[in-house]
C-alpha positions in Angstrom: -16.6 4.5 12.1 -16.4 3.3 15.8 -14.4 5.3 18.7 -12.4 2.2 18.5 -12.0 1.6 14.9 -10.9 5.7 14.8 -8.0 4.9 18.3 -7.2 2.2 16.0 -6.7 3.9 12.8 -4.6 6.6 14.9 -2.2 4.2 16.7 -1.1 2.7 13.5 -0.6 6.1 11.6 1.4 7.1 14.5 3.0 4.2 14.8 4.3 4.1 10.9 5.1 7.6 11.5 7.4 6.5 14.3 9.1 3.8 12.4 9.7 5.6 9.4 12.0 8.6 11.3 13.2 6.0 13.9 14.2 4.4 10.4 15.3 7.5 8.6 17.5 8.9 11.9 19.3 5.3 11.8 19.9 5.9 8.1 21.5 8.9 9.2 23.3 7.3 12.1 24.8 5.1 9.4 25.9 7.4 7.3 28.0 8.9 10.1 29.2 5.9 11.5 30.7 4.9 7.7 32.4 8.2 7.4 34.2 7.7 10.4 34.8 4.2 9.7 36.3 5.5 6.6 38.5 8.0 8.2 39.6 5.4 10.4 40.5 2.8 7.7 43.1 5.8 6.6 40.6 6.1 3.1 40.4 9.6 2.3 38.1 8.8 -1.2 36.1 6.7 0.8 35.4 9.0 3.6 35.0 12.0 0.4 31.9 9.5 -0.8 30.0 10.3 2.2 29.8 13.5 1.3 27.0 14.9 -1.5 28.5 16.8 -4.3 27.3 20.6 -3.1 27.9 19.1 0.7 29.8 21.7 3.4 32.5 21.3 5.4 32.2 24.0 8.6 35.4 24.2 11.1 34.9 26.9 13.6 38.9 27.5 14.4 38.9 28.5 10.5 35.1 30.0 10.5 34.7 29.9 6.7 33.3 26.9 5.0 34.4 24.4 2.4 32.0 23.8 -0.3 31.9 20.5 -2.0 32.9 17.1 -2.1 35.7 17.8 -3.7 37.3 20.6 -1.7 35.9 18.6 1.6 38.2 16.0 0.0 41.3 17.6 -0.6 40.9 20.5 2.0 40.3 18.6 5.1 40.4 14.9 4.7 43.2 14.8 3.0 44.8 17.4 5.1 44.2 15.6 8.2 45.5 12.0 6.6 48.2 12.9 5.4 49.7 15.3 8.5 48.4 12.1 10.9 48.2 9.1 8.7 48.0 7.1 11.9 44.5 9.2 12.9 41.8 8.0 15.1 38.7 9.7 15.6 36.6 8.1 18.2 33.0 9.1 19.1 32.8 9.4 22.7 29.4 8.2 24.4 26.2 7.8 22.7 25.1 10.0 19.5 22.1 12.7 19.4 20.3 11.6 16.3 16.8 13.4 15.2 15.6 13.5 11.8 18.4 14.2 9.1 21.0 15.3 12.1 23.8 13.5 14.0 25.4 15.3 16.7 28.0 14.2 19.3 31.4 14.1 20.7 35.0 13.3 19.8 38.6 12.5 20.5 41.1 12.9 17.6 44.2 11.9 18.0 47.1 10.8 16.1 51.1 11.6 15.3 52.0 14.8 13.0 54.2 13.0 11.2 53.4 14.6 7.9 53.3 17.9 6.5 50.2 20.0 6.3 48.0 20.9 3.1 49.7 24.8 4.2 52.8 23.7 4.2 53.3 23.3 7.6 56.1 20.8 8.3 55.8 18.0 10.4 56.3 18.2 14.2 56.5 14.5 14.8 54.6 15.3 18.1 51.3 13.2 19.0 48.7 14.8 19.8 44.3 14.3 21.6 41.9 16.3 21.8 38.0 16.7 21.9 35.5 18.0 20.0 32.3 17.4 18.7 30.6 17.2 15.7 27.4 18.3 14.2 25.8 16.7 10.5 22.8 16.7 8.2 22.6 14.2 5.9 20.4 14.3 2.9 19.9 11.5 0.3 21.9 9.9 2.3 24.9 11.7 1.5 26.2 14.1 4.1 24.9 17.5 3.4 26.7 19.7 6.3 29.5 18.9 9.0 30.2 21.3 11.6 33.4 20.8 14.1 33.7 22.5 17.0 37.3 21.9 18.8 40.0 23.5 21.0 41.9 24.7 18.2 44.9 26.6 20.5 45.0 23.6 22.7 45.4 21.3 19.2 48.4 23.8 18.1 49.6 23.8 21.7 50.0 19.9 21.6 52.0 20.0 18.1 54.1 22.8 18.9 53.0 25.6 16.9 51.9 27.7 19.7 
């Protein structure tokens, strides 16, 4: 085989090497970007879908995680849309995407107009604040989230602190 044939042979192996995780991180991307278009639509079974069956749901404020779909569901989704039904979460700037993993930054905001999955009534305050958010997606199904937010300042903002 030539020197050239060989440069050849090598470009196009990198090259489909290239596409497919430049394929396989937009996969992920869209993953993301449907979970928080589904959070956004209000649709806490719809957001849940995202999530693989065995996924995990990491907060840091709380510091132990949930585990499954099912708890991700009913533990925080629905916690969340039900204390703010009017919720926006909004990715601020441009994602870090490599591989399997989305990372990047938030503001959630919204109106505590309902109670929360505690117990906790309703402060009828509005609230903003930033975060940011860290995921793996396999199969594309989301595998592991990971929030990292001012908690205090969140509590600060509703009234509970």
């Amino acid at each position: 085989m030539s020197f050239i044939s060989m440069t050849l042979r090598a470009a196009a192996v990198t090259g489909a090497c290239l596409l497919s995780t430049t394929a396989f991180a937009q996969d992920a991307l869209s993953v993301v970007t449907g979970y928080l278009a589904a959070w956004n639509a209000h649709d806490g079974a719809a957001a849940a879908d995202f999530f693989a069956d065995n996924g995990t749901y990491y907060d840091a404020s709380v510091g132990t995680p949930v585990e499954g779909k099912e708890a991700a569901k009913t533990q925080v989704i629905d916690a969340f849309l039900n204390a703010a039904p009017d919720a926006v979460w909004q990715m601020d700037g441009d994602p870090i995407v490599a591989g399997d993993a989305v990372a990047f930054e938030w503001t959630f905001s919204g109106t505590n107009s309902g109670a929360w999955a505690d117990g906790t009534e309703a402060t009828g305050k509005s609230f903003s604040f930033h975060g940011a958010s860290v995921f793996r997606i396999e199969g594309g199904k989301i595998a592991h989230q990971a929030d990292y937010y001012d908690a205090l300042g969140f509590y600060k903002q509703l009234g509970l602190m």
